[in-house]
MARFI-204089 format. One record per atom (N, C-alpha, C): x, y, z. Coordinates in steps of 0.2 Angstrom, whole numbers, padded with zeros to 4 digits, always signed. Example, Ala and Ser with C-alpha at 12.3 -4.5 7.8 and 13.67 -1.06 7.14 Angstrom:
+0066-0028+0039/+0062-0022+0039/+0066-0016+0039/+0064-0011+0035/+0068-0005+0036/+0064+0000+0039/
// end
This chain:
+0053-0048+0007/+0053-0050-0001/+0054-0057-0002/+0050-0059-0005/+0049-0068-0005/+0058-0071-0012/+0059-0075-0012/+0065-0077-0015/+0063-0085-0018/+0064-0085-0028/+0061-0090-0031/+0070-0094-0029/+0070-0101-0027/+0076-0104-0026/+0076-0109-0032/+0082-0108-0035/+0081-0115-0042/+0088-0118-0043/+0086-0125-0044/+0088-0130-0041/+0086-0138-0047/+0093-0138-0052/+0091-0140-0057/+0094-0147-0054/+0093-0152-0056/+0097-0159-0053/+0096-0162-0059/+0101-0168-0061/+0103-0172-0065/+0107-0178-0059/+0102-0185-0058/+0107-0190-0056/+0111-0189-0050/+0106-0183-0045/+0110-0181-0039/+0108-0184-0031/+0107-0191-0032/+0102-0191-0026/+0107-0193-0021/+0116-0194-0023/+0119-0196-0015/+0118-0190-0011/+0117-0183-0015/+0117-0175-0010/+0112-0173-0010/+0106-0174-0014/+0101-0170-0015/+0097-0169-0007/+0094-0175-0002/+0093-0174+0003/+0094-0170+0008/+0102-0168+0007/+0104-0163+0011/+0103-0158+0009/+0105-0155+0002/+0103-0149-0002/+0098-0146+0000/+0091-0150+0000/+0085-0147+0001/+0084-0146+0008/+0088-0152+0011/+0087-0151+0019/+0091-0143+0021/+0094-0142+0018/+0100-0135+0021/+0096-0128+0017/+0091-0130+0012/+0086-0125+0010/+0083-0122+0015/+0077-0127+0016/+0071-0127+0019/+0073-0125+0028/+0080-0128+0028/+0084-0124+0037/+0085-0115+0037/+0083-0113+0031/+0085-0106+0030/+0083-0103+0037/+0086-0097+0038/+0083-0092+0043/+0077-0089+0041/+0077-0087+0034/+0075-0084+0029/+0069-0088+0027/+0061-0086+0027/+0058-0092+0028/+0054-0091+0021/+0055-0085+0018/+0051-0083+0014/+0055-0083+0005/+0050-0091+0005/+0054-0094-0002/+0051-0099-0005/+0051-0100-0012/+0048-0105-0015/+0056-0109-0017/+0056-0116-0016/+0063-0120-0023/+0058-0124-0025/+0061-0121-0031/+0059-0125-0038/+0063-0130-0039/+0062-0138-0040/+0067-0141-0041/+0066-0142-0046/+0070-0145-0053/+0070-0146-0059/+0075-0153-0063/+0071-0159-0062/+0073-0166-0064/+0077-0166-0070/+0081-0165-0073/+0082-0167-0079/+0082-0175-0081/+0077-0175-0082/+0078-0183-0085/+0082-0189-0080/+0083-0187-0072/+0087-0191-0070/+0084-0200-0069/+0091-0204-0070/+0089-0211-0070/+0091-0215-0064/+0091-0209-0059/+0092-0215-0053/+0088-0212-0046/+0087-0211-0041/+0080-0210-0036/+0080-0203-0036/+0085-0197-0040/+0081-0192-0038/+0075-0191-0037/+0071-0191-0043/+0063-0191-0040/+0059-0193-0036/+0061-0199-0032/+0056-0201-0027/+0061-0196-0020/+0067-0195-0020/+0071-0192-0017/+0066-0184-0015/+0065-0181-0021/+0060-0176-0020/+0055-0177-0019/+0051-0180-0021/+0045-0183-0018/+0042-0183-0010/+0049-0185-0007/+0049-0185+0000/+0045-0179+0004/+0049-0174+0000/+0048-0167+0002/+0041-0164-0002/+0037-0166-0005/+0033-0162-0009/+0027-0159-0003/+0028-0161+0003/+0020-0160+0006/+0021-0153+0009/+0029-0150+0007/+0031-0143+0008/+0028-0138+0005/+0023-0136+0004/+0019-0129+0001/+0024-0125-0005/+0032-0124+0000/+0035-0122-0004/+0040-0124-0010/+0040-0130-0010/+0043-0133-0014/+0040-0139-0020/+0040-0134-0028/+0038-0135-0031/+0044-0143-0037/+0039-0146-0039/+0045-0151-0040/+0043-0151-0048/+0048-0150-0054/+0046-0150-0062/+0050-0157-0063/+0047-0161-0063/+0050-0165-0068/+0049-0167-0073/+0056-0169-0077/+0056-0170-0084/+0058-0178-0086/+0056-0180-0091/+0058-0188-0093/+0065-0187-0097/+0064-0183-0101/+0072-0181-0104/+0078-0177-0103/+0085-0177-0104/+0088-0172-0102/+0089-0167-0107/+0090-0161-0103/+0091-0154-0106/+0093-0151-0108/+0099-0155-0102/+0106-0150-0099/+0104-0141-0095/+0109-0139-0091/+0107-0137-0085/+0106-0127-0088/+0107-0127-0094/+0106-0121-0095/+0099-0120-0099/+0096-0127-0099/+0089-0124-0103/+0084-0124-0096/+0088-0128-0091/+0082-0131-0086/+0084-0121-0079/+0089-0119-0082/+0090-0113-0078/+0085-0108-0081/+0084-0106-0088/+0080-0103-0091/+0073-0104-0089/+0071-0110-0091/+0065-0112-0086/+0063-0113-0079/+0069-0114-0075/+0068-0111-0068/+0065-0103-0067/+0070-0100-0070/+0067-0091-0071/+0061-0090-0073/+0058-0094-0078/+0052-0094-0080/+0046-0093-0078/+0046-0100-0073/+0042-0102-0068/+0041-0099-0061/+0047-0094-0061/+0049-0094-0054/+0043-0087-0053/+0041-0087-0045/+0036-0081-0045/+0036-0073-0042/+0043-0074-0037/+0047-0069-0038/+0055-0065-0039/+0054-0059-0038/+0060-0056-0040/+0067-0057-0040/+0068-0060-0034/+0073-0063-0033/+0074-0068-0035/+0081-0072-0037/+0081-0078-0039/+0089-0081-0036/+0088-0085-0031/+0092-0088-0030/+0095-0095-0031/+0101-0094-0035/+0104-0102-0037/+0104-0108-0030/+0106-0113-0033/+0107-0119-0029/+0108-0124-0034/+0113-0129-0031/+0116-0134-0034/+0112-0141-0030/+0111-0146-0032/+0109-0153-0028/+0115-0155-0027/+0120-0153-0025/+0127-0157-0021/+0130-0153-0014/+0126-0147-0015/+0130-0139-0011/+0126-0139-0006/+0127-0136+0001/+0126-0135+0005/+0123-0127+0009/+0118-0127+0008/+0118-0118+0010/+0118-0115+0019/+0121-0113+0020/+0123-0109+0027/+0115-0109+0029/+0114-0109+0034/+0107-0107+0039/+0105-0098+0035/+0110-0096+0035/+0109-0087+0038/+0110-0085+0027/+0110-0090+0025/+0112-0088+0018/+0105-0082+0014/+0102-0085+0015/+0096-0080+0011/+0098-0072+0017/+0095-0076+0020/+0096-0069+0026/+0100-0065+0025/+0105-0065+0025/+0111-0061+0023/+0112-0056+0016/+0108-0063+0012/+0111-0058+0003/+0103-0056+0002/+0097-0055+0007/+0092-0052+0004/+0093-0045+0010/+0096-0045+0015/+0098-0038+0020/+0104-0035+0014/+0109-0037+0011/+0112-0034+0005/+0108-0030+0001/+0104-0035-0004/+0100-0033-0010/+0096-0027-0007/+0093-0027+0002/+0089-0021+0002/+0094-0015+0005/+0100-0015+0008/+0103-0010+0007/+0108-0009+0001/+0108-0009-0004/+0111-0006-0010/+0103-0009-0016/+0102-0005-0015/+0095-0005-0025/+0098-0006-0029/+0096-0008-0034/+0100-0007-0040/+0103-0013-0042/+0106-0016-0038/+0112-0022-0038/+0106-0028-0043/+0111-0032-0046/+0109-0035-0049/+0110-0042-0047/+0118-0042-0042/+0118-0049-0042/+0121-0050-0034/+0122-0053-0032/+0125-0054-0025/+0128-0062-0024/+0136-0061-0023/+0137-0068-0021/+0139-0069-0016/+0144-0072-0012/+0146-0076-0006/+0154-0079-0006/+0156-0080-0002/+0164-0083-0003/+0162-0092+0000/+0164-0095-0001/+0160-0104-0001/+0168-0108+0005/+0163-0111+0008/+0169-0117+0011/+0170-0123+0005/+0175-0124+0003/+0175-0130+0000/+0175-0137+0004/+0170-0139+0002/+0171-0147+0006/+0171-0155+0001/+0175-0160+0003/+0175-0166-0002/+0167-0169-0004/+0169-0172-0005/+0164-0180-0007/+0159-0181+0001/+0166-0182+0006/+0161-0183+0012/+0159-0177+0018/+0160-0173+0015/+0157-0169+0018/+0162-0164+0022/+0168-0164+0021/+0174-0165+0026/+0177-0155+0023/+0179-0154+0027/+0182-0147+0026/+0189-0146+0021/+0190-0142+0016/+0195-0141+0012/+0198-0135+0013/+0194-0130+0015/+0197-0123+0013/+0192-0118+0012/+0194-0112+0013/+0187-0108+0011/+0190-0102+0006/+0185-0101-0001/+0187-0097-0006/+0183-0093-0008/+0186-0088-0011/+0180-0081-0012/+0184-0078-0013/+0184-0072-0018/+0186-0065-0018/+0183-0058-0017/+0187-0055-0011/+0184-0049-0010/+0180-0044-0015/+0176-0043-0011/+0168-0040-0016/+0172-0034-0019/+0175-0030-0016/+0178-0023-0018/+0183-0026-0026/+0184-0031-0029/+0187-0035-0032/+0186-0040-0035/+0178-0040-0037/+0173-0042-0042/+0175-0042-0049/+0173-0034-0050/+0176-0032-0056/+0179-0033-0060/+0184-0030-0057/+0194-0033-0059/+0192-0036-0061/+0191-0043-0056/+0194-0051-0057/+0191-0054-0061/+0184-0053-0062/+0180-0057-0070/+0184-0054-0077/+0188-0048-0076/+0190-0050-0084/+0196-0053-0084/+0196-0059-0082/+0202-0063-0079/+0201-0070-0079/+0196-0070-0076/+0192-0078-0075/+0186-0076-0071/+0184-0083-0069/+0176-0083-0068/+0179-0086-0059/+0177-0079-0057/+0180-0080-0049/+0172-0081-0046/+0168-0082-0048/+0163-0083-0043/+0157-0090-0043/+0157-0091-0039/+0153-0100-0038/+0146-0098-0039/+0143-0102-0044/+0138-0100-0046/+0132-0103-0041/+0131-0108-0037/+0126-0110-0031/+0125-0103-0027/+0132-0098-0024/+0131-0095-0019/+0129-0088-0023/+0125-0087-0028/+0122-0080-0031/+0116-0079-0029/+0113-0074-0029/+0105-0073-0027/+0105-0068-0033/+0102-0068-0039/+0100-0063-0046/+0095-0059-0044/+0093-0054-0046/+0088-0051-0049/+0085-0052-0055/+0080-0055-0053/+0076-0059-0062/+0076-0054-0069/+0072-0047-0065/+0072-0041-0073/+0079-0041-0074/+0083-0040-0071/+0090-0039-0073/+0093-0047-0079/+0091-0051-0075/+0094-0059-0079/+0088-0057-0085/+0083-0056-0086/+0082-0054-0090/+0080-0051-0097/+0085-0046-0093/+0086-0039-0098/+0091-0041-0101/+0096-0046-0099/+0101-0049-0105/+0101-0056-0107/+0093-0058-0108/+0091-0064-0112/+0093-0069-0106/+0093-0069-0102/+0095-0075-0097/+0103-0079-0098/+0101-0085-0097/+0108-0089-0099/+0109-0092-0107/+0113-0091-0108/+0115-0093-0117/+0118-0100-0118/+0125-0100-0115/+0129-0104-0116/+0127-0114-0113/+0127-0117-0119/+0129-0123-0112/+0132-0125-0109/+0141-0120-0109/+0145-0125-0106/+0148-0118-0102/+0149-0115-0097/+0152-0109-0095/+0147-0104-0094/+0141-0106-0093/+0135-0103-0093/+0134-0098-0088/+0138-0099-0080/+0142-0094-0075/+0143-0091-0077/+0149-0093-0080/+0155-0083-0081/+0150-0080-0087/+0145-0083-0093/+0144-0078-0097/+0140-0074-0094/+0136-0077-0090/+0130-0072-0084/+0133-0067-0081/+0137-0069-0077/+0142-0064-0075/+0144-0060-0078/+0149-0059-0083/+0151-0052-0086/+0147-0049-0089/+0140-0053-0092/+0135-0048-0096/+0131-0046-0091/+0130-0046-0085/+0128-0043-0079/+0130-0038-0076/+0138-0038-0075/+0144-0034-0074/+0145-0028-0078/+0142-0028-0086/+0144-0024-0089/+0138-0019-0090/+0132-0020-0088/+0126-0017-0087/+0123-0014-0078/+0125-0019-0076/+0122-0019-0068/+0127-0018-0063/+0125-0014-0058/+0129-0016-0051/+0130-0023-0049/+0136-0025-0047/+0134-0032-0043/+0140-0032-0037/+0140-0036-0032/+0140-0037-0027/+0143-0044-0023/+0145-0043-0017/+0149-0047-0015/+0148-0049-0004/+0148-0053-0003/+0147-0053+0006/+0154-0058+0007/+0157-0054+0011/+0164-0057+0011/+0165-0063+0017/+0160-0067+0017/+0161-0073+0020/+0157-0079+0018/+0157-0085+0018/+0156-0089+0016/+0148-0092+0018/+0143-0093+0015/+0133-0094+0015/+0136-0099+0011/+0139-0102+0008/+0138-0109+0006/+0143-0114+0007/+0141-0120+0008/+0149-0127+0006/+0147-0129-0001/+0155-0128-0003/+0153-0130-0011/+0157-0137-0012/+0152-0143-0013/+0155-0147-0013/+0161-0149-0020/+0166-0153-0019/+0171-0155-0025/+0170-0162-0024/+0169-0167-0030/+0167-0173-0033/+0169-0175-0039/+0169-0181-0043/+0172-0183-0048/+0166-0183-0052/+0159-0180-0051/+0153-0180-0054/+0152-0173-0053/+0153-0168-0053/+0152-0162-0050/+0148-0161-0059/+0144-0157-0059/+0142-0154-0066/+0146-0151-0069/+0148-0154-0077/+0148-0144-0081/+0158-0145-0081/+0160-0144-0075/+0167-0142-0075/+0172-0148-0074/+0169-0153-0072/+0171-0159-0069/+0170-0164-0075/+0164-0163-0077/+0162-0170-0081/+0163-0167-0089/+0164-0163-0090/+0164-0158-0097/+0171-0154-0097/+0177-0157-0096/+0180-0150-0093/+0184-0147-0100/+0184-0151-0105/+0186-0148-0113/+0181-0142-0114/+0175-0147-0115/+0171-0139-0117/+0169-0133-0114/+0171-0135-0107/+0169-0131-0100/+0176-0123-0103/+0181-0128-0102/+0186-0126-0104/+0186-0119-0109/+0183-0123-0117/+0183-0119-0122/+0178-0114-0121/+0174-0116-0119/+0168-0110-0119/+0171-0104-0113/+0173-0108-0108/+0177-0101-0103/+0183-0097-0107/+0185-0098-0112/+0190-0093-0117/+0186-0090-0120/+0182-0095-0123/+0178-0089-0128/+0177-0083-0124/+0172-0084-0119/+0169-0079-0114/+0173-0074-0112/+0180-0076-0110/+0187-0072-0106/+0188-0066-0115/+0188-0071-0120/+0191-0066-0128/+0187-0061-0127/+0177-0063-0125/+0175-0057-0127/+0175-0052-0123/+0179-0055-0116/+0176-0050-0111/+0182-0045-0113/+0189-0046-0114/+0194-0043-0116/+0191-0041-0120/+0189-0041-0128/+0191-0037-0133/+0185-0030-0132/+0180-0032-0126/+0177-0025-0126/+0179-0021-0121/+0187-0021-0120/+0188-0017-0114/+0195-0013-0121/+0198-0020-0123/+0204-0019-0126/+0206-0023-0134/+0208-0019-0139/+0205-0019-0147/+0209-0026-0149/+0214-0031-0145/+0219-0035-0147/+0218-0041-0142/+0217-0046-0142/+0221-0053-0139/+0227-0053-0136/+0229-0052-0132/+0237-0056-0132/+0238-0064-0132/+0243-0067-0132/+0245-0072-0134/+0241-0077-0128/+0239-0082-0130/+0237-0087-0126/+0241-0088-0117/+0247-0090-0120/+0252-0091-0112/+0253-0083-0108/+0250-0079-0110/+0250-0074-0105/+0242-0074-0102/+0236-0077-0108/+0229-0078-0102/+0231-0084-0096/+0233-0088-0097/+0236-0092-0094/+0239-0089-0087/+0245-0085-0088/+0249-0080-0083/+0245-0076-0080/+0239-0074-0083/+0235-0068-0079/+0228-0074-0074/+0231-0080-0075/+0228-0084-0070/+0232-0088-0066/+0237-0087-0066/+0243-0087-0062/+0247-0094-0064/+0246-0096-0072/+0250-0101-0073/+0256-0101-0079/+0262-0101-0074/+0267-0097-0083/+0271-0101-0085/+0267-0108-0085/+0271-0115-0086/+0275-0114-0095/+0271-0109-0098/+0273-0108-0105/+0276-0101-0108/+0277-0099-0101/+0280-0091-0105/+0289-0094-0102/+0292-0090-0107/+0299-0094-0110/+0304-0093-0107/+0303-0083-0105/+0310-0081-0101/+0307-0074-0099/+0312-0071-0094/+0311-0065-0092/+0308-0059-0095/+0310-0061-0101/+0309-0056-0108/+0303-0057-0108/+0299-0063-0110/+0292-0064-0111/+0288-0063-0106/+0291-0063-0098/+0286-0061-0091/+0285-0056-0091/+0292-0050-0090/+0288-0043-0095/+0283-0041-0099/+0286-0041-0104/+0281-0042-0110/+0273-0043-0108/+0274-0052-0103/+0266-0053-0101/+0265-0045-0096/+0266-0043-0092/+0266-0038-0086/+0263-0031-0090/+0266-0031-0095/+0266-0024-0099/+0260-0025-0103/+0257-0030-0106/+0249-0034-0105/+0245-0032-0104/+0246-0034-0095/+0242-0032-0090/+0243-0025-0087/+0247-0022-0089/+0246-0015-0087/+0241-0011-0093/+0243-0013-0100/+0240-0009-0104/+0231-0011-0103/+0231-0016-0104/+0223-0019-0103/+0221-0013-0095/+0223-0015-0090/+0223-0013-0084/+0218-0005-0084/+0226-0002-0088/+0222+0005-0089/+0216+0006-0093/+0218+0002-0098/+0210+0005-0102/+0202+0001-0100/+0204-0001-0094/+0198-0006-0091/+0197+0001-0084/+0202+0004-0082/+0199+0010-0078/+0198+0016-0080/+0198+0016-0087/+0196+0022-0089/+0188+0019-0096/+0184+0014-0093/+0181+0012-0096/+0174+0014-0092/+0170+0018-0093/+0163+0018-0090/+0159+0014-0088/+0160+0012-0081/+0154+0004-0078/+0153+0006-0071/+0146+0006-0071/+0145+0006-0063/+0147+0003-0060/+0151-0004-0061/+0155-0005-0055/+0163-0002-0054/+0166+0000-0058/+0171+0005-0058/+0171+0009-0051/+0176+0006-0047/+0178+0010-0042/+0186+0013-0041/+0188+0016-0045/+0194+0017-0045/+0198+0018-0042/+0198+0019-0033/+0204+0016-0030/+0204+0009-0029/+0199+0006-0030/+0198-0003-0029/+0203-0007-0034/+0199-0002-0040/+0203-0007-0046/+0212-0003-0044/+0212+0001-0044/+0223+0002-0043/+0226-0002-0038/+0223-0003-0031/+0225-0008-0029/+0226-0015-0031/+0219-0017-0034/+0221-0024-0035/+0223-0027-0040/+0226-0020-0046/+0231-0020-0053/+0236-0020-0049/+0236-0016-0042/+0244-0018-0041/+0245-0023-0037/+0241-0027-0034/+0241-0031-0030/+0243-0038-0033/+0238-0038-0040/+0240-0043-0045/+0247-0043-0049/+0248-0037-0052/+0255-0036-0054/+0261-0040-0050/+0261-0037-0043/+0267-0038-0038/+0268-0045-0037/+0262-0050-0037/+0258-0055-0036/+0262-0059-0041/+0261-0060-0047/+0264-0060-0053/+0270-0062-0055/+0273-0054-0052/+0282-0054-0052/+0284-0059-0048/+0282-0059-0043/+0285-0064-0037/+0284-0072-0039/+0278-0074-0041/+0276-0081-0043/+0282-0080-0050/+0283-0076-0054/+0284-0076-0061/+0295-0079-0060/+0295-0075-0055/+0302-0075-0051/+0304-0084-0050/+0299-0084-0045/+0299-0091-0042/+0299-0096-0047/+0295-0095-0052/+0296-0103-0056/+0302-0102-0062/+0308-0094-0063/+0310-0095-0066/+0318-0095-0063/+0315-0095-0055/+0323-0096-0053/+0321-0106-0051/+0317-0109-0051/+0315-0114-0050/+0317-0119-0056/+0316-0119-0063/+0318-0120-0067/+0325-0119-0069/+0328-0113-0067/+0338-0112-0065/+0339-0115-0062/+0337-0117-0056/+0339-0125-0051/+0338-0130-0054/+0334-0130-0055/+0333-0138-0061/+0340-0140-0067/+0340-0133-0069/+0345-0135-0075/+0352-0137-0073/+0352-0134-0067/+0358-0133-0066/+0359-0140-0062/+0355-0143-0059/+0355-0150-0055/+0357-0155-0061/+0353-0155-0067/+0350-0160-0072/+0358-0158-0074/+0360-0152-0077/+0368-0150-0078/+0373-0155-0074/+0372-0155-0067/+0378-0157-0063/+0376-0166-0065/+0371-0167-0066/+0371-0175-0065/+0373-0178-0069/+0372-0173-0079/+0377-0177-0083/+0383-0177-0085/+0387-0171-0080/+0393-0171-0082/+0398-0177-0079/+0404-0177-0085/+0406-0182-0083/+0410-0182-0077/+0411-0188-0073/+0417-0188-0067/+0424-0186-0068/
// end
């Protein structure tokens, strides 16, 4: 089954070389990339040029910019088949990465999306750490945050589709993701088919991170309010990401805890084909415990502080 690869760039030409290089390395040979210029103003397009004598790889360029969720919609457009696998002009794809999430897509039908867990690597290439969330722990996690890197996906087209494509300009991932999630199977290979580079030019999250920001709440309000009829308070989404630099006291951790359990349960008794319900008790309780331990940690940590800043002003 052949795979449309799409591949929007803006001003990317320190990485783009290697991107396309680590493409066309596939194992996986059966593939179109679509590359998709937006208006860039420095060698991207002679950069792709390079590669045009490749059969497979289609080059769109544009003289204006777009931004990268109208050039995604038109990558799906153009693209000519079913599959549709992301890429970024900065990230690096594994040799075996096709290979891997199209042997997935054909044993489980139906799925609509499949990701990957990413090495993180700097600026120069250099290794940081490797992230991902177990597949069995998809679910859960998106009503929580946007736990998955949008280069290491492979879509099914009717499916992106069938929910109008990409909407948003800023958080454009997480909205595909949950409106995916709450219609389709979707999926996970729990080990690392891409390096996802971190840069001070990164798209989207890096160079926009107000609006990145805002538009990821909005996303998170609406994915909660179709599970659950209320909002809670702002510093408890913050704590369900594990930041509780704003909740007050023990009473308040609580509180945040009794949150996530009410949401919890009406999110396991909510009808979705991905709904696997020993998966989700587990990693309610997995997070829960997770929680209380971090919740503990910064409020006995902040007790040490006082009690330090205490000792230093009294007097001699």
């Amino acid at each position: 089954m052949p795979v449309s690869i799409i591949m929007p760039v803006y001003n990317g030409a320190r990485y783009l070389e290697q991107a396309i290089s680590s493409v066309l390395g596939q194992s996986y040979r059966d593939f179109e990339l679509i590359i998709l210029n937006d208006g860039s103003t420095d060698q991207t397009l002679s950069i792709c040029e390079k590669f045009a004598a490749d059969p497979r790889i289609r080059i769109v360029d544009h003289a204006t910019k777009a931004g990268i969720t109208a050039r995604l919609n038109e990558g799906i457009a153009l693209a000519q088949y079913e599959w549709i696998a992301r890429m970024d002009a900065d990230d690096i794809c594994h040799p075996w990465r096709l290979a891997k999430q199209m042997r997935y897509m054909e044993a489980h039908p139906g799925c609509a999306m499949v990701t990957s867990w990413v090495h993180l690597i700097d600026e120069e290439g250099r290794y940081l750490r490797t992230e991902g969330i177990p597949a069995a722990y998809l679910y859960y996690t998106l009503h929580f945050e946007c736990c998955i890197f949008h280069p290491a996906v492979l879509l099914q087209r009717k499916a992106v589709e069938a929910i109008a494509g990409y909407r948003l300009p800023f958080a454009e991932d997480y909205d595909l993701f949950v409106r995916l999630m709450k219609r389709f199977p979707i999926g996970g290979i729990d080990e690392p088919l891409l390096s996802y580079r971190i840069h001070n030019k990164s798209l989207h999250r890096h160079l926009h991170p107000r609006e990145y920001t805002e538009s990821s709440i909005q996303v998170w309000q609406q994915t909660w309010l179709s599970v659950y009829p209320q909002l809670p308070p702002d510093r408890y989404r913050l704590a369900f990401q594990y930041d509780y630099h704003a909740l007050t006291d023990a009473a308040d951790s609580r509180e945040c805890l009794a949150w996530l359990d009410r949401f919890s349960l009406a999110l396991l008794h909510l009808d979705n084909p991905n709904r696997v319900i020993p998966d989700m008790l587990y990693i309610w309780s997995y997070k829960r415990n997770l929680m209380m331990k971090q919740m503990a940690e910064q409020f006995s940590g902040r007790q040490l502080f006082k009690r330090r800043q205490h000792a230093l002003c009294a007097p001699c």
